[in-house]
N, C-alpha and C positions, 0 to 999 in steps of 0.2 A: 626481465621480470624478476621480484625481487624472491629470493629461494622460500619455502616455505618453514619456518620452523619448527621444530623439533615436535614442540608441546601441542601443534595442530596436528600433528598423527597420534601422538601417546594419549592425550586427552579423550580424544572420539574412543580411541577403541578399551580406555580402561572403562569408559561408559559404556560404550556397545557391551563388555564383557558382564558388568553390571548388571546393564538390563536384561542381559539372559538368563543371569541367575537370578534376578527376582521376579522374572516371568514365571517361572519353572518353580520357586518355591512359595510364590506366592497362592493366594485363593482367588485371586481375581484371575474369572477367564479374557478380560480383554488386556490385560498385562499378560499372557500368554498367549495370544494370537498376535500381539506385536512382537514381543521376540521372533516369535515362529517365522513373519512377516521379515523382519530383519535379516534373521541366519540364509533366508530362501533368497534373498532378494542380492544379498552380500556374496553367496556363492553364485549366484548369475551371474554378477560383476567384476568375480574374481577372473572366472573364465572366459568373460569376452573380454575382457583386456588384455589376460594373456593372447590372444589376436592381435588385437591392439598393438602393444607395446611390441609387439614380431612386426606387425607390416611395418610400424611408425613409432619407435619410441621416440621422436621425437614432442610429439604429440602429446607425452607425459614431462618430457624435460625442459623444453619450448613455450610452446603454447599454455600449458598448465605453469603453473609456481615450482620450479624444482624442488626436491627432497635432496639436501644436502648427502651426497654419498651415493645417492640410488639409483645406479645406472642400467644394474641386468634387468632386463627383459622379463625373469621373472617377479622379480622384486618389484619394478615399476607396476607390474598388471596385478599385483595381490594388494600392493598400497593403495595404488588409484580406483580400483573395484571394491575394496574396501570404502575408502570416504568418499566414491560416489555413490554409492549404493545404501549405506548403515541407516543415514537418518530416514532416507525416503521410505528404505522395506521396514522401519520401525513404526513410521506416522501409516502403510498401507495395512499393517499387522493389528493396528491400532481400529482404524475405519473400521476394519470388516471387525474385529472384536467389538467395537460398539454394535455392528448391522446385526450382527448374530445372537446377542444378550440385549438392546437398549426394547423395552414395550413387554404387555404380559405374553406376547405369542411365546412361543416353545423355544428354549434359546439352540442355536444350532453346536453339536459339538463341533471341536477343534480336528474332529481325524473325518471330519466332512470336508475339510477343506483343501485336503492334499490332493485331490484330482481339482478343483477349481484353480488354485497354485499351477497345479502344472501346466492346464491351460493356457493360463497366462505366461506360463514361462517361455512356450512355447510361440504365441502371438509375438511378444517381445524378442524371441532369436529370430521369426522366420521375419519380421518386419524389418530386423536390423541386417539380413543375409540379404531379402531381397533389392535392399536401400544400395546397400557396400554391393553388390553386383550389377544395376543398373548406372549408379554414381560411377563407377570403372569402367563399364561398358561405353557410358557416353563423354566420360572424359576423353578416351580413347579416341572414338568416333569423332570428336567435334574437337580435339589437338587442345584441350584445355589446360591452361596454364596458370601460375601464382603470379599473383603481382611481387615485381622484380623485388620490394621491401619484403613482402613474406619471404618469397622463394629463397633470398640468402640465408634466410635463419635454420634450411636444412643442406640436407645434398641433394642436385637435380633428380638422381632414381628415385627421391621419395616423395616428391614435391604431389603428385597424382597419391599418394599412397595416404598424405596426410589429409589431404580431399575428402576421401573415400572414408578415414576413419571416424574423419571429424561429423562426416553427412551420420554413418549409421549408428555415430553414439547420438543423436538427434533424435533420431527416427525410433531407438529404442527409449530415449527417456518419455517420448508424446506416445508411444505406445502402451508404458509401463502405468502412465499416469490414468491415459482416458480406459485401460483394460484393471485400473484398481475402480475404477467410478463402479464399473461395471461389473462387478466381483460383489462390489457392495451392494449392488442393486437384484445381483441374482441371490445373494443371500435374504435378502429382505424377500422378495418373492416367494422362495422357498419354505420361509418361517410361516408366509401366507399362507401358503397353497394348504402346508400340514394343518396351521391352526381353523382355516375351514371344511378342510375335508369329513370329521367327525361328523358335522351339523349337517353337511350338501348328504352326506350317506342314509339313504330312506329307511327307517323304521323296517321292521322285521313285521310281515302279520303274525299276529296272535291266529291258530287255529280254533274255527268257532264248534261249537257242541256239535251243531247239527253235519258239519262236514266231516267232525274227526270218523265217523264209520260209516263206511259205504252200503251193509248189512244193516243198517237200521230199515225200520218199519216205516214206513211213510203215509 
């Protein structure tokens, strides 16, 4: 595979760097739930590849486009959790900053969003833990093996390990994706419920003459 160049890591991340700082100084709130979207999403990625690149850095040197030089384990999981992650958490930062501001309802702030985020962060680890522990469990079980062209391109102790990594970055991207749909959709919801709660709330009675005193004369 042919290495990846230089200007395909420097490029994304002087733009990633970019976009944060014009989220952040800008007046538009949905350029500020994209970055926020991004940073959150990029440091997901950082740290499950450091897993990653521990079980199988091959899997970053192999199978992916190599980075000319970039072999340690940490460096492989901060690069590749970076440009896997930057654009997607920037287009999900984006979604929900439209759900949250697009119509006249009430738009939703930005620090409503950090328990929904974490949510999801959380859906997308335990989906990629439970993936990478039964993908192991039944390689194991069932003697599964690479086809003898894959297998040389690592060492045989990784050959299950590259399996395994390759299943639960899977499992976390269809996680990340159909749990942003649904992020958008609890926001939209949410905007709902507020903007008709006012109206659903029943008038107060007005107290009439004859009620307000229990001593009157009848």
């Amino acid at each position: 595979m042919e290495p990846l160049p230089w200007y395909s890591v420097v490029v994304p991340a002087v733009a990633a760097v970019g976009f944060v700082l014009v989220g952040w100084l800008s007046s538009s709130a949905r350029l500020r739930f994209a970055a926020v979207g991004m940073v959150v999403m990029v440091g997901y990625g950082v740290l499950m590849d450091q897993v990653s690149a521990r079980l199988c850095p091959e899997y970053f040197t192999v199978f992916h486009p190599p980075i000319p030089g970039l072999t340690d384990p940490t460096l492989l999981g901060i690069a590749w959790g970076f440009l896997g992650a930057w654009w997607g958490g920037y287009v999900l930062g984006y979604a929900a900053g439209v759900a949250a501001t697009v119509g006249p309802r009430p738009p939703l702030p930005l620090r409503e969003l950090a328990r929904p985020l974490g949510v999801l962060l959380a859906a997308v680890a335990g989906a990629a833990a439970v993936t990478g522990f039964n993908v192991a469990r039944h390689a194991d079980l069932f003697g599964v093996t690479l086809d003898p062209s894959v297998g040389a391109m690592l060492p045989p102790e990784r050959h299950r390990a590259a399996l395994v990594v390759a299943c639960y970055h899977f499992a976390a991207y269809v996680t990340a994706a159909a749990g942003s749909v649904v992020l958008c959709v609890w926001i939209g919801r949410t905007r709902k419920s507020r903007h008709l709660r006012p109206a659903e709330m029943p008038p107060c009675p007005n107290p009439s003459p004859s009620s307000s005193g229990s001593n009157e004369p009848r």
